[in-house]
N, C-alpha and C positions, 0 to 999 in steps of 0.2 A: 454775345449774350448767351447764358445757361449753357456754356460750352464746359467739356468736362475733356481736359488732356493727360495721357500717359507720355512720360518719357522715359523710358529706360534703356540700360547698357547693360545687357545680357553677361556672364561668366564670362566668356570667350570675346569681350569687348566689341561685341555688334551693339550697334544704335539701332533704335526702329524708326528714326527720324532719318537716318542714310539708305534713302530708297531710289536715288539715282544711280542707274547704271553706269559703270567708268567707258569713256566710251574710248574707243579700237584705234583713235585718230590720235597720235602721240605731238603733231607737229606743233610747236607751241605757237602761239599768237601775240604779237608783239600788243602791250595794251596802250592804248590811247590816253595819254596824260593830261592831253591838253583841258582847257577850263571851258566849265559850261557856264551858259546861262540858266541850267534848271533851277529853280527855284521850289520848295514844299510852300504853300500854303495853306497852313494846320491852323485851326483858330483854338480847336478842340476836339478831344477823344476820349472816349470811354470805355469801360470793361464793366459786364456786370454778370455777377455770380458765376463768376468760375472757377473750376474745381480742377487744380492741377497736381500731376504726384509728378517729380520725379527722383526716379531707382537708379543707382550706379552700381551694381555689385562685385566688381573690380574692388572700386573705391570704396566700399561697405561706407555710402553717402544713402540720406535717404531723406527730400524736402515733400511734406504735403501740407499743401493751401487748400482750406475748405472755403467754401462761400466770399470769393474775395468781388470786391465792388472797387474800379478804382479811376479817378476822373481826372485830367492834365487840364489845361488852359494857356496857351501861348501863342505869339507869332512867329515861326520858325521863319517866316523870311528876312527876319532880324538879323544882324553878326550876331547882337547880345539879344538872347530871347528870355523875357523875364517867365519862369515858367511854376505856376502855383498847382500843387497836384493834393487829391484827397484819397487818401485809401483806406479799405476797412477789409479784414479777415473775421472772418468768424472761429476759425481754429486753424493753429500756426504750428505745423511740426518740423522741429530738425534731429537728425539724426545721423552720428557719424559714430563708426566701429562698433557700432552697439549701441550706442550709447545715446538716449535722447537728451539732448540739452534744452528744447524748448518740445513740450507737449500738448499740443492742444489748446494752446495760448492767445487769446483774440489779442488783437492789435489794431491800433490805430493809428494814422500818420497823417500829418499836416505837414507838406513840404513845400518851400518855396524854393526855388533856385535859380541863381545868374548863370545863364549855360554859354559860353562863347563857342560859337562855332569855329571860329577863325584859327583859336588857339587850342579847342578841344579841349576848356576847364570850364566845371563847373563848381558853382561857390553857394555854399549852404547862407540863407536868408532867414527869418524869423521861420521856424521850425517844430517838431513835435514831431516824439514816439512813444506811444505808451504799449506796455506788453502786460497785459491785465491792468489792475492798479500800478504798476511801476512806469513813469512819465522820466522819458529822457529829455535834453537838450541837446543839439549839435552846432555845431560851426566850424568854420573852415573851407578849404578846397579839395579840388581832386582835378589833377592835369594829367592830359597822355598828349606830350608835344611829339611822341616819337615810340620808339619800343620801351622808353622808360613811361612807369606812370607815378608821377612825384605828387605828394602830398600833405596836407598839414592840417589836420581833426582833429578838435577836443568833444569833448561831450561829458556830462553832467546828471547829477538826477536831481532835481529842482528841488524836490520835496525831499526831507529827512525823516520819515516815518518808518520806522520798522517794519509797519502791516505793509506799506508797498510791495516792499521785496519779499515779505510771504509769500505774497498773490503768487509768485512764480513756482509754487511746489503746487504738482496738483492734486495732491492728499488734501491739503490745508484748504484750498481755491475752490470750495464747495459752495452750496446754496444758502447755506449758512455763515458764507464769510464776513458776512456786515456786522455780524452779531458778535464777532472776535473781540478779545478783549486785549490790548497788546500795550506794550509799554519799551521806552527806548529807541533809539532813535542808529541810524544808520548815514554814512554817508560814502556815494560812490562817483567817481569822477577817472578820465583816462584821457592819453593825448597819444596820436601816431603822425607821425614827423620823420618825413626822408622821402624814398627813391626804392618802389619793388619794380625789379627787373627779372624773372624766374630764368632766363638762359643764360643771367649770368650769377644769378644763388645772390642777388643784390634784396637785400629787404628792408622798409623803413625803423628806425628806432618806437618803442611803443612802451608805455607807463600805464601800468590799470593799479590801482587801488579802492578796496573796498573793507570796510571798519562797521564794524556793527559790536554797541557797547550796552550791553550790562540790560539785553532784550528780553521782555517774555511776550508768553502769551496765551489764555486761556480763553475754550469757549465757556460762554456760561452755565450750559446744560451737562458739563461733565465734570467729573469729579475733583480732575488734578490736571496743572498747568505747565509748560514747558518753560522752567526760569533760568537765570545768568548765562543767557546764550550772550557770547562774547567771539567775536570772527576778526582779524586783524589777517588782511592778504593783500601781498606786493607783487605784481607780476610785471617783470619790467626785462627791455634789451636795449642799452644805449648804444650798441653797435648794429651794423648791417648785414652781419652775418648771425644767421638762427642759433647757432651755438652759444652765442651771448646772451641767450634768455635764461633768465633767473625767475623760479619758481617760492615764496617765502611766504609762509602763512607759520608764523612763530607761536599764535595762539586760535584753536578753534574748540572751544566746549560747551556744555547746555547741561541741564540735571532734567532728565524728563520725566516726572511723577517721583521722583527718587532716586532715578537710574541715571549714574554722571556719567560723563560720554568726555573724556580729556584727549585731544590731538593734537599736532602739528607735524609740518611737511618740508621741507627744504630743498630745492632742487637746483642744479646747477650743470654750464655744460653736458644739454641733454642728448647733445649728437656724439660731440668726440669720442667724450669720458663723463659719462654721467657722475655725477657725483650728489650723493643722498644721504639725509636725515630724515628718518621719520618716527613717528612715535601714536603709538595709539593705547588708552587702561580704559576699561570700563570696565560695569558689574551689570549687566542690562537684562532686566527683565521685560520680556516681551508685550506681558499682559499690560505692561503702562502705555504701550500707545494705543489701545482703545482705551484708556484714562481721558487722553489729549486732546484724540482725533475725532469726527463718527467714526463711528467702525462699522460702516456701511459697505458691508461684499467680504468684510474681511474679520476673521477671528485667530489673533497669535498669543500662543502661551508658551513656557520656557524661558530658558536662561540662556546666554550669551558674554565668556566673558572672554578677557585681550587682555594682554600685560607684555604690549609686543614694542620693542626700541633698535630700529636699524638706521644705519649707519654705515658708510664706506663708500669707496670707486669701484665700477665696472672694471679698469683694467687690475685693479688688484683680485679680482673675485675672477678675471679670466686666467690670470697668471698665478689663481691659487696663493696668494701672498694672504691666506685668512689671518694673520698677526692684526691684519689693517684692518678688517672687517669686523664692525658689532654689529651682531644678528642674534639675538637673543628672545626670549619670551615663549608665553602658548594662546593658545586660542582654545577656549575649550565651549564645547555646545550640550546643552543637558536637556532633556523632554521635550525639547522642543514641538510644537504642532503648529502648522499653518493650513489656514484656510481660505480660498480667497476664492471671489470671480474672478479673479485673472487665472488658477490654475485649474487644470484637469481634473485633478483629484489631489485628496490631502496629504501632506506631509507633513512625517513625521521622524525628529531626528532625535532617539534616544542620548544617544552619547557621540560626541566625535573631541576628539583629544589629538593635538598638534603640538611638535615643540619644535623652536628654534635655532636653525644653529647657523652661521655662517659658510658651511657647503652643503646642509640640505635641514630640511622639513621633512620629520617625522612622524606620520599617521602610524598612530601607536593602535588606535580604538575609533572605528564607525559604523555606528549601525542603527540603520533608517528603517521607513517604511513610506513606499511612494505608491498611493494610491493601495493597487491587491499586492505591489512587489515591496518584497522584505532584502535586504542589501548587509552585510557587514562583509567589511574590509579592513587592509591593514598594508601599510606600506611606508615608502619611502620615496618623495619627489625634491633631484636634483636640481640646482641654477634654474630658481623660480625667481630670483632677484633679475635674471639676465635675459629669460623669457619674457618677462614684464614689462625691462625697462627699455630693451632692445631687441625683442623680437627673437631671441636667441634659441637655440632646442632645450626643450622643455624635455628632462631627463625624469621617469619612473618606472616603480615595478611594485605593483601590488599583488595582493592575493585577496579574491574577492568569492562569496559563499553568497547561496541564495535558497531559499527550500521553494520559491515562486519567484519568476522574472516573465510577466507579463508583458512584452513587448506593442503589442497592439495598443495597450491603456500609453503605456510611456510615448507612444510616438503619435499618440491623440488619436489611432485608429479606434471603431470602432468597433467593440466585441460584443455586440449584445444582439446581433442577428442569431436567428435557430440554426444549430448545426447545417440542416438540410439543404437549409437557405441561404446557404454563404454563395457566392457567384466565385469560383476556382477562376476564375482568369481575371478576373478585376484586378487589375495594379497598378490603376487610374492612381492612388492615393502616394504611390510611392516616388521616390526621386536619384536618382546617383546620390550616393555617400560619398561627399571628396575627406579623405584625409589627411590631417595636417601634414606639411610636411618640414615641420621646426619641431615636431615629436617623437623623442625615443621612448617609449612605453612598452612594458614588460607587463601580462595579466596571469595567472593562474586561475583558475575559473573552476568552481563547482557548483552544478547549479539541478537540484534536485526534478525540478521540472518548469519549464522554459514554453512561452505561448506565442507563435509567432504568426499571422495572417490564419491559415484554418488550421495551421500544425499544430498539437501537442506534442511536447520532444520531452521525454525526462532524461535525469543519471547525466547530465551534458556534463564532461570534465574534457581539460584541455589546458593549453598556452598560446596564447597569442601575443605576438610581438608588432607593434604598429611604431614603423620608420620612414622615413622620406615618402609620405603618402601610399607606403603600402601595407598590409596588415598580412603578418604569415600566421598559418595555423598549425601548430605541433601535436601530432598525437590528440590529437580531439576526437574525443567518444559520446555517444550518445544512443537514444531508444527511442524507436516510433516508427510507425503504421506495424506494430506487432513485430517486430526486429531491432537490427541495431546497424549504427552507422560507424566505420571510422575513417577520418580525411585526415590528409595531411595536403598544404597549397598555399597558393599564395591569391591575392585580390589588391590589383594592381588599380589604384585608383587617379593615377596622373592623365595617362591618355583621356583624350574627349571621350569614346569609347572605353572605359574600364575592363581592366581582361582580369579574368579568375583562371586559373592553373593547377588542379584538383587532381589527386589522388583517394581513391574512395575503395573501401571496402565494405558490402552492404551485406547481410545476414538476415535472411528468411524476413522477405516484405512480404506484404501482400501484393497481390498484381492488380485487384480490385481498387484498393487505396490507393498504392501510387498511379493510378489511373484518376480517380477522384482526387487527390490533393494536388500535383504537378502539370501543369500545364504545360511542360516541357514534353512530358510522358504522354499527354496527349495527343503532341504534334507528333513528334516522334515513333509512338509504338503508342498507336489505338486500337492495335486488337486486343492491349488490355483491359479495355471499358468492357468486352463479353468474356475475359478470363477468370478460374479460378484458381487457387493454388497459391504456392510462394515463390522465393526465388534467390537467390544469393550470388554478387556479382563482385565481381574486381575489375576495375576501369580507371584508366587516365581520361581527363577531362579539360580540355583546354576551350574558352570563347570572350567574344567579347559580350557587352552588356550594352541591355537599349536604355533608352534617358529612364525606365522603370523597374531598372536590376533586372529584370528578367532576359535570359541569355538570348543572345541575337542566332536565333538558328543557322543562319547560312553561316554561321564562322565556326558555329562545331567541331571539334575533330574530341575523338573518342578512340577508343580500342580497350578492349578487354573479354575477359568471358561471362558467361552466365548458365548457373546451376538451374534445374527446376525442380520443383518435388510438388508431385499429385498435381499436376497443371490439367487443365480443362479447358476449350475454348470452343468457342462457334463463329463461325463468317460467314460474309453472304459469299464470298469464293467459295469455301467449302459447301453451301447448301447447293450452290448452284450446279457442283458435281453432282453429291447428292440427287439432284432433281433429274440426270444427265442422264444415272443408271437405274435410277428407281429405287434408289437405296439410301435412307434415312439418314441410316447409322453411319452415314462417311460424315455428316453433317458437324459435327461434334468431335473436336481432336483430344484425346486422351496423347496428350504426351507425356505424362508422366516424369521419371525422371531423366532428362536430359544433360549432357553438357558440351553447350556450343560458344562456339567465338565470333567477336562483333568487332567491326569498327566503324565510327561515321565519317565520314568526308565528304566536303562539297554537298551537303544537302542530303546526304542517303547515305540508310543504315544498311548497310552491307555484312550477309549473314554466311560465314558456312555452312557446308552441309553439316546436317545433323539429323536423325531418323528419329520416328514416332510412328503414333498408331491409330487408325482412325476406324473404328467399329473392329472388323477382321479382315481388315487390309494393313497392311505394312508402305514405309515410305520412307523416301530420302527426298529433304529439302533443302532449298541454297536458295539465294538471289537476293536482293536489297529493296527496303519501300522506301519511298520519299519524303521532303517536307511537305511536295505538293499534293502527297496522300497517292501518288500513287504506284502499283503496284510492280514488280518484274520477279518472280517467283516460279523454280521448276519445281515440279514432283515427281519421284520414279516412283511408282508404285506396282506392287503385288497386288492381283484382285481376283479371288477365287471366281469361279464362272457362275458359281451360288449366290454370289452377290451380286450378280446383275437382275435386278427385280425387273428390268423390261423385257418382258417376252416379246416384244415384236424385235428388239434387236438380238436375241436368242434364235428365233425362228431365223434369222437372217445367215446365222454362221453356223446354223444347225445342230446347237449343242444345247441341254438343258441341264449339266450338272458334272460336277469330274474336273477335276483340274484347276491351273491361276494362268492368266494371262498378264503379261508387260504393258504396264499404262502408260505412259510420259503424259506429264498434265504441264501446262502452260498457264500460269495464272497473272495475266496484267489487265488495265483498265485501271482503276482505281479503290480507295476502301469503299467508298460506300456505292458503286458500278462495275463491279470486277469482270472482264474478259476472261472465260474458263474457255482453254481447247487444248488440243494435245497435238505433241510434236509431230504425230506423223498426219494428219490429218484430222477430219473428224469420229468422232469415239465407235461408231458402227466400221468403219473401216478400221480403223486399228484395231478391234475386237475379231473381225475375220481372218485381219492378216495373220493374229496372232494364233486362231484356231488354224488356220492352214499349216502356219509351220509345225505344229503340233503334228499332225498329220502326216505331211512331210517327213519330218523326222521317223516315223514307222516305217512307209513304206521305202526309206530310199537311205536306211541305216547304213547300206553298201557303200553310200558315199562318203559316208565322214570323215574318214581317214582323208580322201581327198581334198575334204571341203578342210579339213584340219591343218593343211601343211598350204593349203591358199591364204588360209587365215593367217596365219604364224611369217608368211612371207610378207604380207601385208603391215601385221602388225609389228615388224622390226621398221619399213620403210612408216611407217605413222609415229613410233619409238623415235627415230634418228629426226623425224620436223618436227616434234614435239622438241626435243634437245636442240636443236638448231635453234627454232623459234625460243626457249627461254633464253640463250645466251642474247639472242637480242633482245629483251625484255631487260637481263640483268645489267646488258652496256646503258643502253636506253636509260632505266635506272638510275645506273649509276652519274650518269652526264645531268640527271634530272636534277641528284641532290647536288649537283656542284651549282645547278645553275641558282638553287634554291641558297645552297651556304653562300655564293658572291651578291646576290640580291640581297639577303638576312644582312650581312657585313657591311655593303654598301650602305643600305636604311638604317641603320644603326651609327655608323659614322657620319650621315648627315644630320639623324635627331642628335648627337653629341655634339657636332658643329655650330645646330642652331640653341642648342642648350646652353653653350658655352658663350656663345654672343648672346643669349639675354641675358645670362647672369652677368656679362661683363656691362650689360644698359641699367640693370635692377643694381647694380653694387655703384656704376658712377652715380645713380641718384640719387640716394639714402643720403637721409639729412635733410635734404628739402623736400617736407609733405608732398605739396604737389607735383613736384619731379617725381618723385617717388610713386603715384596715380598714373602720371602718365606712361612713366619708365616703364609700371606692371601691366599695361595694356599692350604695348610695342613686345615688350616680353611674350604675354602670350600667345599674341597674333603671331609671332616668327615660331615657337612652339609648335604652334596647328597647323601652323602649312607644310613646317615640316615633318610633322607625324601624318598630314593626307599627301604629303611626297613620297616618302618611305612606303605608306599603306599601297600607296598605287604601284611603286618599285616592286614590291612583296607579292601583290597581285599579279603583277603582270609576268613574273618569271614564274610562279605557279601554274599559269594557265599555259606560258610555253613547256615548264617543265611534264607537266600532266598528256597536255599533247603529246609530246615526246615516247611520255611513254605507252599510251593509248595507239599512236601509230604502229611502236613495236608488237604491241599483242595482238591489232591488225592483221602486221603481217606474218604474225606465227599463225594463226588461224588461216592464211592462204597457205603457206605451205602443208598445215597439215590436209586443207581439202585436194592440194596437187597429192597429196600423199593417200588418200584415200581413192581418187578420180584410179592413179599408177596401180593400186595394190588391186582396185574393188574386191573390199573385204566383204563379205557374207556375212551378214547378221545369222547366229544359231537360234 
């Protein structure tokens, strides 16, 4: 009672109802056949008000039951239980590839049934199904003596009223439906007779026909009525194989306020070789169906017209034999406007012009306006007959102009927050974009100015080419946060994990904004939240993506350089120098213009040295911060002895002015905690040591020479473990990339193995629907296990490769300290 269930099957074919763990114990268990005496003794049961959806997104299936009430009555401890059941929905939805066939539809059913246990059939008794106003009958059976389930159902619609079978549109099925005025009569009746077996593609023979002659129908409160609706449709397979279905509706048309609507369909062998007739003319002005209808949520104006006649086989249109194929006519669209509560915002289609031919479709002229975004295009889309009919690649190449592409309105985001007030890391609202991958599509793209989450982007020009689920970008240009971008990449959208593979070149940003707009740039490099200045960078970019496009940090890898001009920044590392000498001015880095080189890996941006200037002191920096914020950064610095504002550490080395002393600063801890010390200790002692040598150096000048040919001995023996130590660095290396190419090769060869055997499950099961659901599930699942084999393969030889090499620089670092311990070189 008042129970409210989900069931769904996620993309990647998880159930949320599969929540038992497989368990560890393989031994199988012989099962006990023999017969019980269990007995059910059900007299009766009930269900009330429950509210069931289930989603299959695999299967693009989609059932929800609102408010269902539903009561049984029988003796199950019968062989023969006579069993009378009552149900009622309040709203009935089905939904398959899109497409709803039943919306919202109350239902009612009276069922009676003869259920045999024994034999496992049961046999339809005096009966009832009504779906709105339309009232079915049934009869017949339904047996599963085995893995076959054989059967023999006719059904009927009792009533021949035209208004019944309205009731099933839910435009017409309003509050006002009693008050319709309708004329004409309809009759529908069908029968399924044989043996479905799906493991062996066996299916029963099935006859549906339905006729509706010489219909209308008007409310009385509007102006003009829908008349000579006339439908004549045969759907029938007197054979057991799906191939034998026949699709024939020879006559379907209506005049709606004026506007004649003329069609018919023909279909034949829809597995093998489809084979088609179709035909569609009208002149349809839009404004007559608020003539017809209420026009309640909705207001359409324009014109719409078709003068479209096709005709042929798939294997002549795959073997290009177009002698065979009629494919002729246009479709043309003029002012159109639609308004509705079902969409976001208004559309509006000036002009779209399409013609005919038997190897493609030609968009000569379109151009819209969707909501604030303005759109004209122009192109050419191939084997749209064979995308349609089987699923086949959808072949085009447009050129599409824009002077506003609002992306936030078009994907139902919201844009109407204050600039200030937008939340930069929110991407709660976004999803993976999987792309088709039955499409070759060619875009040329110019698009004056482009609105995307809190970006403004203008001047965007490019091509992009979207095939086998992946989308490349050529030469893509664009402008924003005060600069300009250009990428050239790809966005691989197969894996569960989506990878982008980018090449960018970026021109005078600001460091302020991509701080504010990028939340990459956040994690990444957040000393530009207190930077000024610009910046201009050239960088490879490879990662994967989280279920929110936004790039999964730990998979990063980067390299490139970066310019700066007039750069300015503050940190609490640097203040806390600052605080260290009594000196302000360090506080505040004028690095001006710069150019240093970066790359990311494994988590941390790793920086070369590169010098700047901090009040009037000078410096050289290196070292990497993290994703986890934090920090491992040297500084050499110059620091005149006039900049040390503490007199008590002045008093200490006995100097008040004259000279610079050697700083080494050590900066780790974290961004917003930073650890400041220096290599050689703490700052009073390395400030003495340094005034000593000063000194030193005066009174013991006689030494140098000596001190200069210990040094020079030293440093040839630090030379030669320096050299030593890179050559094993470089072997190291080089074993690293071999280990990384046999791993990359190996996970590659198993995603191809396991690719090849699902497409070899996905092609035995085409033809049969439901083989074809479950084929695409076992498909995937083999897919993802073997892209989290390969991933862990990838992984795991990175982390010995990396080792590998981490050892070797280890042990260059010991040799050069044996190498220093042997020379003991003399700091000058």
């Amino acid at each position: 009672k008042d129970a409210t269930v989900y069931v769904l099957v996620d993309a990647d074919g998880n159930a949320n109802y599969d929540i038992v763990k497989p368990s560890a114990d393989t031994t199988s268990v012989e099962s006990d056949t023999a017969s019980s005496d269990f007995k059910l003794t059900l007299k009766s049961y009930e269900v009330e008000n429950l509210n069931l959806t289930y989603e299959d997104i695999p299967g693009e299936i989609k059932v929800v039951i609102n408010d269902l009430d539903h009561e049984g009555v029988g003796d199950f401890t019968q062989e023969v239980v006579d069993l009378k059941t009552k149900t009622s929905i309040g709203a009935f939805t089905a939904q398959s590839g899109g497409v709803a066939y039943l919306n919202k539809v109350h239902t009612e059913a009276d069922m009676d049934f003869q259920f045999n246990q024994v034999e496992t059939k049961l046999t339809f008794g005096q009966n009832s199904l009504s779906l709105n106003d339309l009232a079915l009958n049934f009869s017949g059976f339904v047996a599963v003596p085995g893995d076959d389930i054989n059967m023999d159902l006719k059904f009927n619609a009792p009533q021949n009223k035209f208004k019944n079978v309205l009731s099933l549109i839910p435009v017409i099925y309003t509050q006002d439906f009693e008050k319709v005025k309708t004329s004409g009569d309809f009759a529908l009746e069908g029968a399924v007779s044989g043996t479905y077996n799906g493991d062996r593609e066996v299916y029963p023979a099935f006859d549906v026909k339905l006729n509706v002659n010489n219909a209308t129908f008007r409310y009385p409160d509007l102006p003009a009525a829908v008349e000579g609706i006339k439908v004549n449709a045969h759907i029938y397979n007197k054979t057991a194989n799906l191939d034998g279905t026949v699709v024939d509706i020879p006559e379907a048309r209506a005049n709606v306020a004026g506007s004649p609507v003329d069609a018919r369909l023909n279909l034949k062998t829809p597995i093998s070789d489809p084979e088609f007739a179709a035909y569609l003319k009208t002149d349809f002005d839009l404004a007559n169906v608020g003539k017809v209808v209420p026009a309640q949520g909705f207001d359409y104006k324009g014109r719409v017209k078709a003068d479209l006649d096709l005709a042929g086989g798939m294997s002549d249109i795959d073997n290009e034999r177009y002698e065979n194929v009629k494919a002729q006519g246009v479709l043309m669209v003029q002012d159109v406007e639609l308004k509705s509560d079902s969409l976001p915002f208004p559309v509006q289609i000036a002009q779209l012009d399409m013609q005919f031919s038997p190897q493609k479709v030609d968009l000569s002229s379109f151009r819209a306006q969707l909501g604030k975004s303005d759109i004209s295009a122009n192109g050419q889309i191939d084997n749209l007959i064979g995308y349609v009919l089987e699923d086949q690649m959808l072949k085009a190449n447009f050129t599409l102009n824009s002077s506003l592409l609002d992306l936030n309105e078009l994907s139902g985001a919201s844009g109407d927050e204050p600039a200030g007030e937008k939340n930069t890391a929110d991407t709660s609202s976004l999803e993976v974009i999987r792309v088709p991958e039955n499409v070759d599509f060619g875009l040329t793209a110019n698009i004056a100015k482009l609105i995307y989450d809190n970006l403004e982007i203008t001047s965007v020009k490019g091509n992009l080419a979207v095939k086998e689920g992946t989308v490349r970008m050529d030469d893509v240009v664009m402008d924003l946060l005060g600069g300009s971008v250009a990428l050239n990449g790809n966005y691989d959208s197969k894996p569960a994990a989506p990878l982008v593979n980018m090449n960018l070149k970026i021109n005078n940003f600001s460091f302020k904004e991509s701080f504010e707009k990028f939340v990459t740039v956040q994690r990444l490099a957040p000393i530009m939240q207190n930077t000024t200045g610009t910046y201009s960078s050239g960088f490879s970019f490879n990662a994967n993506l989280n279920p929110d496009m936004s790039p999964d940090l730990a998979s990063v890898e980067a390299a490139g350089s970066l310019v700066t001009e007039g750069m300015k920044t503050t940190t609490k590392s640097m203040q806390k120098l600052a605080d260290m000498v009594k000196n302000q001015s360090l506080a505040t880095l004028y690095v001006g213009k710069v150019n240093l080189s970066f790359k990311i890996q494994d988590g941390r941006i790793q920086v070369e040295p590169f010098s700047l200037k901090a009040g009037n002191v000078t410096a050289t920096v290196q070292g990497s911060n993290g994703l986890d914020q934090s920090l491992d950064y040297t500084m050499d610095m110059k620091i005149p002895v006039s900049g040390i504002g503490s007199s008590n550490l002045l008093s200490k080395v006995g100097a008040t002015q004259g000279g610079k002393l050697d700083l080494g600063v050590k900066i780790g801890g974290t961004v917003q905690d930073p650890k400041v010390t220096t290599s050689l200790g703490d700052l009073v002692d390395n400030v003495i040591d340094n005034v000593k040598k000063q000194v030193e150096q005066k009174v013991e000048e006689v030494k140098e020479d000596a001190i200069n040919k210990v040094n020079e001995e030293a440093k040839k023996l630090i030379d030669a473990a320096e050299a030593q130590g890179d050559k094993l660095i470089a072997a190291a290396q080089e074993q690293a990339a071999k280990i990384r190419s046999s791993a990359k090769e190996q996970a590659d060869k198993l995603i191809a193995a396991a690719d090849e055997q699902a497409t070899k499950i996905e092609n035995e099961a085409k033809g049969n629907i439901l083989k074809e659901k479950g084929a695409k599930l076992t498909a995937d699942k083999i897919r993802k296990e073997a892209r989290e084999k390969a991933d862990k393969l990838v992984d795991e030889a990175n982390k010995k490769a990396d080792q590998l090499v981490n050892n070797a620089r280890d042990e260059k670092q010991k040799l050069i300290e044996q190498a220093r311990e042997k020379g003991k070189l003399e700091n000058k």
